[in-house]
Every structure is written in C-alpha cells, then in structure tokens.
N, C-alpha and C positions, 0 to 999 in steps of 0.2 A: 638332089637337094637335101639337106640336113632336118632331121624332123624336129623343129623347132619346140614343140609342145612339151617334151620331155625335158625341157630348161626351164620350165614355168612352174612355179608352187603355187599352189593353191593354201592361202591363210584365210581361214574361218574368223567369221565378227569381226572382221577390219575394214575401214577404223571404227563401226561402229556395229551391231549385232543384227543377225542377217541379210550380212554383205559379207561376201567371197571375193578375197581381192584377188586379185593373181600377176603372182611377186614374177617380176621380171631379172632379181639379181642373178641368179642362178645361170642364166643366159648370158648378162653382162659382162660374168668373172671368167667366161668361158671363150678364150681367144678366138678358138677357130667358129665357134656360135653366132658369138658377136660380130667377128670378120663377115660370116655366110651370110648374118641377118642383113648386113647395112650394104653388102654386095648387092643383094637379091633386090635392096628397093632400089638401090643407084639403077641398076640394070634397069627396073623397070622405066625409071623417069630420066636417064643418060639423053635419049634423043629429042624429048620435051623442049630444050631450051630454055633449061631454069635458070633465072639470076639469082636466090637466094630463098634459104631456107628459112620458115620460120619454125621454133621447137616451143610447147608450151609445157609451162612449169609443172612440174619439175624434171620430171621421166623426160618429156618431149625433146628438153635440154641435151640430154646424152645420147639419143638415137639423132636426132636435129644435127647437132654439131656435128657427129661422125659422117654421117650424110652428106655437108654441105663441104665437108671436107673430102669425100670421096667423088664427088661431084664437081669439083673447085670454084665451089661459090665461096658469098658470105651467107651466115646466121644470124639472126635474130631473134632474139630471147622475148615471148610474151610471159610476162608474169603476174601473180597476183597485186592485186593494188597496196602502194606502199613501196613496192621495193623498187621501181625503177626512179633514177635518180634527176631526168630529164623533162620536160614537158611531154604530156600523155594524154591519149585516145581510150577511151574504158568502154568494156563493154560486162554487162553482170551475164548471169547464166544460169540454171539451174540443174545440180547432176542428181545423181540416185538417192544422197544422202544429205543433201542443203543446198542452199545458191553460195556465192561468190560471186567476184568483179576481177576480171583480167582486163593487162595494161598491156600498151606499145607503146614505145617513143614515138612520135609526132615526126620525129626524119630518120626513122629506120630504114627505110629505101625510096626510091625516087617513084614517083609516079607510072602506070604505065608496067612494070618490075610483075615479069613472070615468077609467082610463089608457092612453095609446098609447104602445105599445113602440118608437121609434121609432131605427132603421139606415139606413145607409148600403147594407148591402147581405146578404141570408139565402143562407147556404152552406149549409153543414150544419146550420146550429139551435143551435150549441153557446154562442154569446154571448145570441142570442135567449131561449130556454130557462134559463137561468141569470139574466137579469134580469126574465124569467115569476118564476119562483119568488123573486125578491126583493121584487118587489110585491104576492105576493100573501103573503109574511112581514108586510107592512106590513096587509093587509088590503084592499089595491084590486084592482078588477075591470078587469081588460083587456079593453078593448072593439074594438080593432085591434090592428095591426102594419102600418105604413106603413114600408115601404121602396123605394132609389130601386131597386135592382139585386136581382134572383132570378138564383142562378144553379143552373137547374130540373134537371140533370143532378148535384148534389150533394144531388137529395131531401130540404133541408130542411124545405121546406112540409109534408112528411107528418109531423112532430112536430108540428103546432097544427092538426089537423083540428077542433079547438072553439075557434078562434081566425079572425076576418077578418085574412085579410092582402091588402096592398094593394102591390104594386107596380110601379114607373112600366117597366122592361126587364128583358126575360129573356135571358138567356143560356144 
C-alpha cells in the first residue's frame, strides 16, 4: 500500500497560531496517491451496501465525491450555513479553533439510506458528530466514517465508539 503520510504537509499557525494544519494538496495533485487513497476506502466499505456518500465542507467534498463515484453511488454535500440553496436541517459544532453550524438539505436522500460520513480528516469529532446528527435528522444510518487523516492525540475516535471509522494516516 502506498505510504500516504509522505503526501501530507504540515503548515504551522493555520488558520490560526498553534494549530498544525495538515495540507492534504500534495496528495490530491498526485494521481496515483489520490487514485490508491480513495481505492483503499472504496475497498474498505465496497461490501457495506452503501447508498450514498455524504462529504463535508470543504476537503470532505473532494475525497466524498471521488468515493461515491468509485463506489457508484450518489453524494451529498453538507455545508456550512448559508450556502445551500434548498430547505435545511443545521446542526452547530465546536472544533479546535471556534464552533460553526453545518447544513443538509432536508431531501438529500430517502429515509432508511445506508451513509458514509465522509472527511478529509477526524480531530476532535466536532464537524464529524454534527454531520452524525444531520443524517440521522434525515433518518439514515451511518454505516462508516472513512477518512484520509486521524489525528489520534485529539481523541476524536472516542466520540463514535458505535460507529466504523476508517482511516488511511494517523498522526
């Protein structure tokens, strides 16, 4: 398997000072990276029985989409409040560096609707956990959390001990 970690920068005081973001472009621009990352999670949730992907803003977007299309499902885009353009479900959050409120459209998929939470990357739990409790406002059942980056020292994973999470580097 391709060692993932060596696609990941590390940028100091972003977006705010002492926080270590960890830039996932470098992966992105890098075909066969990109291809092995979004292989690796398909792989993992291929026999799950998923109906569609949900990806959250903004990173989640790009790993999400690719996902749902190597899987051949649909996606679903949760976004910050404000940008979706339909009736919406909100849930607020709190991450390492402030809260925010993430949105779903209200008929993003049918009731019932096997879903993978899918990030960029699990800190704390606070974007993850907040787009949990938007799908399951809509009535789907989360059957993963595929992301690319854990970073294991901000103990997010222990907020979804009834939840698979999958992901491809730990930090």
């Amino acid at each position: 398997m391709t060692d993932f970690t060596k696609f990941i920068r590390d940028i100091p005081d972003f977006p705010e000072s002492g926080i270590v973001f960890k830039d996932i472009t470098p992966l992105l621009k890098n075909n066969t990276a990109f291809r092995d990352a979004i292989h690796a999670m398909a792989s993992n949730y291929q026999p799950a029985g998923v109906d569609v992907v949900v990806g959250i803003d903004a990173r989640g977007f790009i790993l999400g989409g690719a996902l749902a299309f190597q899987l051949g499902v649909g996606f679903v885009p949760i976004r910050k409040k404000g940008k979706l353009p339909f009736d919406t479900y909100e849930a607020n959050y709190d991450l390492e560096y402030g809260t925010d409120t993430l949105t779903i459209h209200q008929d993003a998929f049918p009731a019932g609707s096997r879903v993978l939470v899918c990030d960029d990357v699990i800190a704390t739990g606070g974007t993850i956990s907040a787009s949990i409790e938007l799908v399951e406002k809509l009535e789907g059942r989360v059957i993963g959390i595929p992301v690319l980056i854990e970073l294991t020292f901000l103990k997010g994973r222990e907020k979804f001990s009834n939840y698979d999470i999958f992901s491809l580097i730990e930090f």
